[in-house]
C-alpha positions as CSV (number, residue, x, y, z in Angstrom):
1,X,57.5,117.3,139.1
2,X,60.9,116.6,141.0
3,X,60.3,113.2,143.8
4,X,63.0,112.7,146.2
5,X,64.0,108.9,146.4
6,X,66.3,109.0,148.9
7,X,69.2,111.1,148.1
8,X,68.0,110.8,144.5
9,X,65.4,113.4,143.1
10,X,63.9,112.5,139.6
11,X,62.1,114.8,136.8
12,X,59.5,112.7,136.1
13,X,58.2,115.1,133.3
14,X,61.2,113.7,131.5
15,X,60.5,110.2,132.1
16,X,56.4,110.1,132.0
17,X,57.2,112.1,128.6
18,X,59.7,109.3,127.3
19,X,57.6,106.6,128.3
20,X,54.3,108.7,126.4
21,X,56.3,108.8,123.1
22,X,57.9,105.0,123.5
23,X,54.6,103.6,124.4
24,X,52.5,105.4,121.8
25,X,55.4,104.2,119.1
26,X,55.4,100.7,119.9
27,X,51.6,100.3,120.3
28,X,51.3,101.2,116.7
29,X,53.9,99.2,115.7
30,X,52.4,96.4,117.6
31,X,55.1,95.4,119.7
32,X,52.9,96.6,122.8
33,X,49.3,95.1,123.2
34,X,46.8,98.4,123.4
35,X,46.0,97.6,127.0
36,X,45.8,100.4,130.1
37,X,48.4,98.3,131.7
38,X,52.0,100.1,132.3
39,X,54.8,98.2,130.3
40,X,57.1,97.6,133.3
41,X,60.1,96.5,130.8
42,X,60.1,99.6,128.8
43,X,59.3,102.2,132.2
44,X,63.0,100.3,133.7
45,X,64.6,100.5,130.8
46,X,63.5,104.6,130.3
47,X,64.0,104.9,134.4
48,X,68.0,103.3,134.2
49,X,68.9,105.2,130.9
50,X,67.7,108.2,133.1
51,X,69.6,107.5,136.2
52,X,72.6,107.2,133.8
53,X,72.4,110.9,133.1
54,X,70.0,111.0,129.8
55,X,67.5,113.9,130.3
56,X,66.5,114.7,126.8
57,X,62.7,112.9,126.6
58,X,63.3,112.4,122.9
59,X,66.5,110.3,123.0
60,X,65.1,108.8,126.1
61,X,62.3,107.5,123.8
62,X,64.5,106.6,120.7
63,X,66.5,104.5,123.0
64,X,64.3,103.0,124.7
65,X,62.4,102.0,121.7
66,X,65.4,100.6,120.4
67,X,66.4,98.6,123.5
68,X,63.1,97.1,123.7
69,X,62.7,96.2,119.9
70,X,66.5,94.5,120.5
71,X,65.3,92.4,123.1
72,X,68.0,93.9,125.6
73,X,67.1,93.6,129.2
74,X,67.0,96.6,131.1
């Protein structure tokens, strides 16, 4: 689905799909309590890697995974 914000439009397929894979990764590995809550920290750092120019879900997911196991703010 394409949402306009503003004069920006975002694919949030891309972005729900990276945060699905991130999430599911880092619930397992137990870095993420298993709640129904959305993990704000990991959703901005998906979100800014996007508005960077990184549309590929998989990489989205790998980096963010990686940022958020580093500690590195988003």
């Amino acid at each position: 689905m394409l949402v306009e914000r503003g004069l920006q439009v975002m694919n949030f397929g891309v972005v729900d799909g990276a945060y699905a894979i991130a999430l599911n990764y880092l619930r397992r590995t137990g870095a993420i309590a298993d709640s129904f809550a959305t993990d704000e920290r990991l959703l901005e750092i998906i979100v800014k890697m996007f508005q960077l120019g990184e549309f590929n879900r998989i990489r989205l997911a790998n980096r963010a995974i990686s940022r958020f196991e580093a500690g590195v703010p988003a």
